[in-house]
N, CA, C and O atoms as a GROMACS GRO file, in nm:
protein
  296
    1UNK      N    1  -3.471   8.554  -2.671
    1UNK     CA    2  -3.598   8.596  -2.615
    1UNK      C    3  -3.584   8.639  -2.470
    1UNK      O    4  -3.674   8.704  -2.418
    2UNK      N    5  -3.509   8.616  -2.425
    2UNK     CA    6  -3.500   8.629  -2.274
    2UNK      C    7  -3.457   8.765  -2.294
    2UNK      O    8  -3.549   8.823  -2.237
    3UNK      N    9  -3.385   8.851  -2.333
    3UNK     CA   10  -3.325   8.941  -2.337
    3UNK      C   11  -3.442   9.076  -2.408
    3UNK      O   12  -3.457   9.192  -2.372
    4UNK      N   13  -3.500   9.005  -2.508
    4UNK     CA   14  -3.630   9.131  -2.488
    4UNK      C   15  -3.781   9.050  -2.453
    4UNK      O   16  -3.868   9.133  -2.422
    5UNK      N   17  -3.818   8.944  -2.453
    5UNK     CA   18  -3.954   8.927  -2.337
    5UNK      C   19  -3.936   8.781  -2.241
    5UNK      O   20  -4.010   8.683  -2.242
    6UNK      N   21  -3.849   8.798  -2.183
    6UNK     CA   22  -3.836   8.738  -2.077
    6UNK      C   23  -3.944   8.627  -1.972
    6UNK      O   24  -3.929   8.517  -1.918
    7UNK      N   25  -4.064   8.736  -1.986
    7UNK     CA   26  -4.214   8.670  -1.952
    7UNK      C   27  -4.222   8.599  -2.056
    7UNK      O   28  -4.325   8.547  -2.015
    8UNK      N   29  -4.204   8.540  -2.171
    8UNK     CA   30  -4.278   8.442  -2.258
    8UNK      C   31  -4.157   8.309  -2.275
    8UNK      O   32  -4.172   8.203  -2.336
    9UNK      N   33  -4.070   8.344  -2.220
    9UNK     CA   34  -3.931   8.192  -2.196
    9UNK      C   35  -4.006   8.103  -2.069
    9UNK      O   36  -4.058   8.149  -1.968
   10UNK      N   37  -3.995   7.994  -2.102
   10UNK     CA   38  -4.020   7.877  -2.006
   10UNK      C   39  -3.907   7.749  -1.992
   10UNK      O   40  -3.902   7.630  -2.022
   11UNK      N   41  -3.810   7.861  -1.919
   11UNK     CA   42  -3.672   7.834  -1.885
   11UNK      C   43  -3.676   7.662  -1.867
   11UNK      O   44  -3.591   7.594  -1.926
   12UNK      N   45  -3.788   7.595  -1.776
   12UNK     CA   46  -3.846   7.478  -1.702
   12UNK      C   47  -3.887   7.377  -1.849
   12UNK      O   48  -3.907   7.260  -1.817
   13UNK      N   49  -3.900   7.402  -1.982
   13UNK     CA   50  -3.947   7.340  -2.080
   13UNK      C   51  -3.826   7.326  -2.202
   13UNK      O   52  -3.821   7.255  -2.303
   14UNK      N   53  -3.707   7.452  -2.131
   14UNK     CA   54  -3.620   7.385  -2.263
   14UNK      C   55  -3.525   7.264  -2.223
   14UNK      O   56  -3.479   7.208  -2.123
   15UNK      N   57  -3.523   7.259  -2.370
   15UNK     CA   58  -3.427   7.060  -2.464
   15UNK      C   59  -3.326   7.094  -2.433
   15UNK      O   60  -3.359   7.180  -2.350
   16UNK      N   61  -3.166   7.096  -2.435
   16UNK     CA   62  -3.071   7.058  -2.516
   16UNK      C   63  -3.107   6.961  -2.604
   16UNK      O   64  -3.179   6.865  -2.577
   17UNK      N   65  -3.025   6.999  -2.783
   17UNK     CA   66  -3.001   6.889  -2.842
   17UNK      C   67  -2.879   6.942  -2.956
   17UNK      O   68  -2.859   7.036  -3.032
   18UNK      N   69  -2.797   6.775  -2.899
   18UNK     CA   70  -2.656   6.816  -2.982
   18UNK      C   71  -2.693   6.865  -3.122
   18UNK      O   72  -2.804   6.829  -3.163
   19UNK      N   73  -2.616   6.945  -3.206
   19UNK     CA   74  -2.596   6.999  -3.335
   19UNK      C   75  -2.541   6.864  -3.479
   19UNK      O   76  -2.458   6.873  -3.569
   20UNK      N   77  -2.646   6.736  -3.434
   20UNK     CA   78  -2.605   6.682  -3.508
   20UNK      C   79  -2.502   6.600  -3.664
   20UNK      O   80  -2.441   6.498  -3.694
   21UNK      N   81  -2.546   6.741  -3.722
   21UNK     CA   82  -2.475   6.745  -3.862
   21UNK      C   83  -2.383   6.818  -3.844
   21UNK      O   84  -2.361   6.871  -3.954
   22UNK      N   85  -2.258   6.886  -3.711
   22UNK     CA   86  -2.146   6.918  -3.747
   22UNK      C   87  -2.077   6.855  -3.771
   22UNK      O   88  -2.049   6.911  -3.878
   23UNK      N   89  -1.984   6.739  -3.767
   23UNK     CA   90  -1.922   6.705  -3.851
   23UNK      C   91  -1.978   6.623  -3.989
   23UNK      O   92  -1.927   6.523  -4.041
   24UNK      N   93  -2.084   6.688  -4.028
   24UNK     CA   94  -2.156   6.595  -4.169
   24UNK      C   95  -2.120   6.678  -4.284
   24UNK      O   96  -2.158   6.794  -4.268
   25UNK      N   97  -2.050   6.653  -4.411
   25UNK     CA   98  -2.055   6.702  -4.524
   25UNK      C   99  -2.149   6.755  -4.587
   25UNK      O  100  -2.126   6.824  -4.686
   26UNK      N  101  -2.264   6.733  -4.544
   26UNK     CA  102  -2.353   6.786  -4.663
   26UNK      C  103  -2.444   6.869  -4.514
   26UNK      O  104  -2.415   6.848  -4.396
   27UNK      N  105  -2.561   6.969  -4.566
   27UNK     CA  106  -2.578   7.077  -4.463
   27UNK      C  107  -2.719   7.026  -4.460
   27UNK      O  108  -2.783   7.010  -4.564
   28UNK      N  109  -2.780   6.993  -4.308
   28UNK     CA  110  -2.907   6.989  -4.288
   28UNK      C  111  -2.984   7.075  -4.266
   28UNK      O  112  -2.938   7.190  -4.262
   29UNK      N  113  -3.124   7.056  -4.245
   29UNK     CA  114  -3.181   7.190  -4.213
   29UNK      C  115  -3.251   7.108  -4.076
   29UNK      O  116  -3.271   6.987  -4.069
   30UNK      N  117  -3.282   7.217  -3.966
   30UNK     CA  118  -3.300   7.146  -3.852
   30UNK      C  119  -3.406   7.059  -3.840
   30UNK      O  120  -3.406   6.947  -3.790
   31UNK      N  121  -3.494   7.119  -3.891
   31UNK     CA  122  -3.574   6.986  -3.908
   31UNK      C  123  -3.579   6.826  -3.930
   31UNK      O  124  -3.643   6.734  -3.879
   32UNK      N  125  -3.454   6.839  -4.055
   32UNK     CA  126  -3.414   6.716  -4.068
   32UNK      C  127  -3.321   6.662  -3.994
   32UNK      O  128  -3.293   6.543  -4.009
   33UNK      N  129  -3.253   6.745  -3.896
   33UNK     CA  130  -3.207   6.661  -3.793
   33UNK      C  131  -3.254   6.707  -3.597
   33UNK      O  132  -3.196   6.645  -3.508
   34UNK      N  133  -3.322   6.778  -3.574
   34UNK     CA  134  -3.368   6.748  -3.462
   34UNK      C  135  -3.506   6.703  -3.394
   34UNK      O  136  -3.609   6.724  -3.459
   35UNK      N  137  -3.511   6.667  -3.318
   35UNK     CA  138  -3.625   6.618  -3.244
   35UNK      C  139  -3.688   6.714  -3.216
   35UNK      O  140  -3.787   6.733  -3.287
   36UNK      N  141  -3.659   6.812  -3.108
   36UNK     CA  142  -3.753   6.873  -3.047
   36UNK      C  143  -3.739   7.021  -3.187
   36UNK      O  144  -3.783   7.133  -3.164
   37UNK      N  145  -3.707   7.004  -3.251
   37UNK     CA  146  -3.715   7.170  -3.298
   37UNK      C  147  -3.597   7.286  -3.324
   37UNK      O  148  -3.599   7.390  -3.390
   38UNK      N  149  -3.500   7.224  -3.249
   38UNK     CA  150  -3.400   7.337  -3.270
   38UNK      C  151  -3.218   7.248  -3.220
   38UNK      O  152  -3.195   7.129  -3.196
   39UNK      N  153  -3.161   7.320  -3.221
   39UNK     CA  154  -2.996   7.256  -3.155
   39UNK      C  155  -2.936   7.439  -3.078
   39UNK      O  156  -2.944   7.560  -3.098
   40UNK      N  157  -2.878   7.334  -2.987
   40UNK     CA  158  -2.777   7.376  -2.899
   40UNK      C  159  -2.824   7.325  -2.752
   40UNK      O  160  -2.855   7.211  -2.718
   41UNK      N  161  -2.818   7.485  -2.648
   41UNK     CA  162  -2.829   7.428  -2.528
   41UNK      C  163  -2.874   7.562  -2.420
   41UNK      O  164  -2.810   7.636  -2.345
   42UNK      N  165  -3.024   7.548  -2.459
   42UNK     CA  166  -3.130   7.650  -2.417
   42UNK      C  167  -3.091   7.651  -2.315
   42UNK      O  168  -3.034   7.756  -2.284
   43UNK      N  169  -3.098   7.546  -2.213
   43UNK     CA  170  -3.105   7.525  -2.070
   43UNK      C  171  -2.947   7.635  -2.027
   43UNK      O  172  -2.904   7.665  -1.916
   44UNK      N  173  -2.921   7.654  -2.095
   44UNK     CA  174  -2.763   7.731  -2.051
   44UNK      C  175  -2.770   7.888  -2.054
   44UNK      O  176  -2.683   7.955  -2.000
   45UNK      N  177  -2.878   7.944  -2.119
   45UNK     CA  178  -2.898   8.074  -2.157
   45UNK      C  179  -2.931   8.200  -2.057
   45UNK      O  180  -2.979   8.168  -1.949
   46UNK      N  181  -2.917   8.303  -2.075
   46UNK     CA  182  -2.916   8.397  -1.972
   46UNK      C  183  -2.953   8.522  -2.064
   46UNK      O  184  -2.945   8.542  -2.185
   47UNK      N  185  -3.011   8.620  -1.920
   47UNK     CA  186  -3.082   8.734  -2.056
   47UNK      C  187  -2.952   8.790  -2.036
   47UNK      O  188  -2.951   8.853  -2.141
   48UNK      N  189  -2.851   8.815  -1.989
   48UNK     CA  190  -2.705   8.940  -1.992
   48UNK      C  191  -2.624   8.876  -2.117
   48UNK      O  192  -2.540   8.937  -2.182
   49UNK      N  193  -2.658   8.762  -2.136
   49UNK     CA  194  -2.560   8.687  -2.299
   49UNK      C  195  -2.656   8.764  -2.383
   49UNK      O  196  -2.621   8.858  -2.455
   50UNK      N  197  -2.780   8.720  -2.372
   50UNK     CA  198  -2.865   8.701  -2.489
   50UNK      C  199  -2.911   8.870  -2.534
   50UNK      O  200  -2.985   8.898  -2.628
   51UNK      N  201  -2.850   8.960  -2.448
   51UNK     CA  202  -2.872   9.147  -2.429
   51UNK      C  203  -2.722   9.128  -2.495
   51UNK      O  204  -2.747   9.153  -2.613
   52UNK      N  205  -2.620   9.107  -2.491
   52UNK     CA  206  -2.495   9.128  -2.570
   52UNK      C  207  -2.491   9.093  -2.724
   52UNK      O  208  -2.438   9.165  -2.809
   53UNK      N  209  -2.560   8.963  -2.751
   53UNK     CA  210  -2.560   8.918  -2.866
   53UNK      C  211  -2.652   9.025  -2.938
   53UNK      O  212  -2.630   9.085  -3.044
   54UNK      N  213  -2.744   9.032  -2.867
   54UNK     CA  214  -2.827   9.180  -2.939
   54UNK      C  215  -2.736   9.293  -2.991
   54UNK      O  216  -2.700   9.330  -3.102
   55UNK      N  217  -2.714   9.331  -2.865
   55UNK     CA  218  -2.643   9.444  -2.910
   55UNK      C  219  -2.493   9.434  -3.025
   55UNK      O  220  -2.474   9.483  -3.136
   56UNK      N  221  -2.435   9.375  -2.964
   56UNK     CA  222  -2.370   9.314  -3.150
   56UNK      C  223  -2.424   9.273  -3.254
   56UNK      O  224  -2.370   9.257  -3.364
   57UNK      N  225  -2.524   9.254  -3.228
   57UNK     CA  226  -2.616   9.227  -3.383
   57UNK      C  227  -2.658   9.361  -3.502
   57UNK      O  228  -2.670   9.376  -3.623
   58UNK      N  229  -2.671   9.457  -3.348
   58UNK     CA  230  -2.756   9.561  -3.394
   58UNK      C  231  -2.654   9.666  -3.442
   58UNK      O  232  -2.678   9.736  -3.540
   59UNK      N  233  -2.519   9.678  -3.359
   59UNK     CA  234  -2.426   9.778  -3.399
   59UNK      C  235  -2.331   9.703  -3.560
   59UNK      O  236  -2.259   9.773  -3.631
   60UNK      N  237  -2.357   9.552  -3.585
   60UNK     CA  238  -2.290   9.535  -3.696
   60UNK      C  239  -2.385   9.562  -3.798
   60UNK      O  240  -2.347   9.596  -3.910
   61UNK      N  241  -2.519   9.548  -3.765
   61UNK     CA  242  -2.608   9.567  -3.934
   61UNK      C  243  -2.640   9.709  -3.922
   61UNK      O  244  -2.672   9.773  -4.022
   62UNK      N  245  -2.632   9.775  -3.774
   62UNK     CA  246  -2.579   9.956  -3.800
   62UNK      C  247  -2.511   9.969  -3.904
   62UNK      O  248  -2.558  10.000  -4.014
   63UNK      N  249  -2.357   9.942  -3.874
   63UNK     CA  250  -2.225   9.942  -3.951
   63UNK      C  251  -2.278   9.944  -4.106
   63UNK      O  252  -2.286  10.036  -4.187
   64UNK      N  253  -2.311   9.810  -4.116
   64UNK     CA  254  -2.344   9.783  -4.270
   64UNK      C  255  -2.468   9.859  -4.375
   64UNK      O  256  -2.471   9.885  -4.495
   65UNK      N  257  -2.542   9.875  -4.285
   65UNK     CA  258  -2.686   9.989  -4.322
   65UNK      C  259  -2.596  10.070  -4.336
   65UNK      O  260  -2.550  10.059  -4.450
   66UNK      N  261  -2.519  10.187  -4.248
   66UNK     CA  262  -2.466  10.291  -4.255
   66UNK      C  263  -2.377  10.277  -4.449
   66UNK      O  264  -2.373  10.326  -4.562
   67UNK      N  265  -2.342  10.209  -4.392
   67UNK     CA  266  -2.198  10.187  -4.565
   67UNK      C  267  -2.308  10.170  -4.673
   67UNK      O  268  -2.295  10.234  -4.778
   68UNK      N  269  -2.406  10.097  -4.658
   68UNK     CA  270  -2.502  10.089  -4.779
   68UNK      C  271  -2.569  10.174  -4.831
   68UNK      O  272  -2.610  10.164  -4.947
   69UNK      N  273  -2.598  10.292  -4.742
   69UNK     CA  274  -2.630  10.410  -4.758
   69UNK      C  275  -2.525  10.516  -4.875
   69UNK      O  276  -2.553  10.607  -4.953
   70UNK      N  277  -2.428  10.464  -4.847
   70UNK     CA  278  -2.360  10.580  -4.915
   70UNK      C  279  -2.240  10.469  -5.028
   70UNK      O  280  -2.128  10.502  -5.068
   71UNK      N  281  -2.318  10.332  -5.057
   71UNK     CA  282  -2.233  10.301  -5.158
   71UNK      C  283  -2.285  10.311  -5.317
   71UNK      O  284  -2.398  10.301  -5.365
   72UNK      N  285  -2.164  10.332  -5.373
   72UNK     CA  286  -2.187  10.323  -5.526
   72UNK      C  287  -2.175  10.232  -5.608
   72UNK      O  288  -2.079  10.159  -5.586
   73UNK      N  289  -2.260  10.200  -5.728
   73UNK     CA  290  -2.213  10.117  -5.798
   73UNK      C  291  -2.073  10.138  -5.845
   73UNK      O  292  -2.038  10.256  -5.858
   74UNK      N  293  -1.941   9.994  -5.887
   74UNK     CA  294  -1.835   9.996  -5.943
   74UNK      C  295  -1.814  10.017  -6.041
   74UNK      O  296  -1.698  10.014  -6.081
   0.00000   0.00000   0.00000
């Protein structure tokens, strides 16, 4: 969010919270394991990360849109 609305982050209100269930065998859903709502470590975030991760997001499901466009069934 910081990276496209910046005005609606309240840098001053985020958690960290550890990612509980990595080393757990079986897969949670966050709910069932965090407190406030989510895992990792908001408080660390920046809009120049969070503008990169975009943009790799957007040029790999480019990539893949593009190929889907022109694939055939086997």
């Amino acid at each position: 969010m910081l990276a496209l609305r910046p005005d609606l982050v309240q840098m001053d209100r985020a958690v960290d919270e550890p990612d509980r269930s990595a080393h757990c065998f079986f897969a949670y859903t966050v709910d069932q394991e965090s407190v406030h709502g989510g895992v990792g470590n908001p408080s660390q975030a920046d809009e120049a990360f969070g503008q990169a991760i975009l943009a790799a997001c957007i040029a790999e499901l480019s990539t893949q849109l593009q190929h889907a466009m022109i694939e055939k069934p086997r």
